[in-house]
N, C-alpha and C positions, 0 to 999 in steps of 0.2 A: 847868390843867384844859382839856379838850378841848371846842369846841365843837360843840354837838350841836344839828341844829333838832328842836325841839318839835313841831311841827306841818308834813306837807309833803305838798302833792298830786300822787297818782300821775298820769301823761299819758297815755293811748292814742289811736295816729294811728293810723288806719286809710286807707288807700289803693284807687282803686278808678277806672277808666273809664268805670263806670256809674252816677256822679250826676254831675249837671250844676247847678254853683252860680250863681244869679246873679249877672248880673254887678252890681259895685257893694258887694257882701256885703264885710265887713270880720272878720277872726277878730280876737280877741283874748282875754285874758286870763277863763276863766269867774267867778271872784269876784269878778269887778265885773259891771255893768248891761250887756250889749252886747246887741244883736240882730242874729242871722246868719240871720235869715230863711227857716227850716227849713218852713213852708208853701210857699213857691213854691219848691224844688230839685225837679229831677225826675229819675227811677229810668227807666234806659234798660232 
């Protein structure tokens, strides 16, 4: 039998020269706890 996943979440990256992350910000996985600190990014 072929294994098939149950459950899978879709990605969208979006790309862009007009936000500015701070620095220090860590991306990672969204089903866990992380804070990427989306109050202080700023929109040029």
């Amino acid at each position: 039998m072929y294994k098939v996943p149950v459950f899978t979440v879709g990605n969208y990256v979006f790309v862009s020269n007009n936000v500015k992350v701070p620095s220090g910000v860590e991306f990672c996985n969204p089903l866990y706890a992380c804070d990427i600190d989306y109050a202080n990014w700023e929109l040029a």
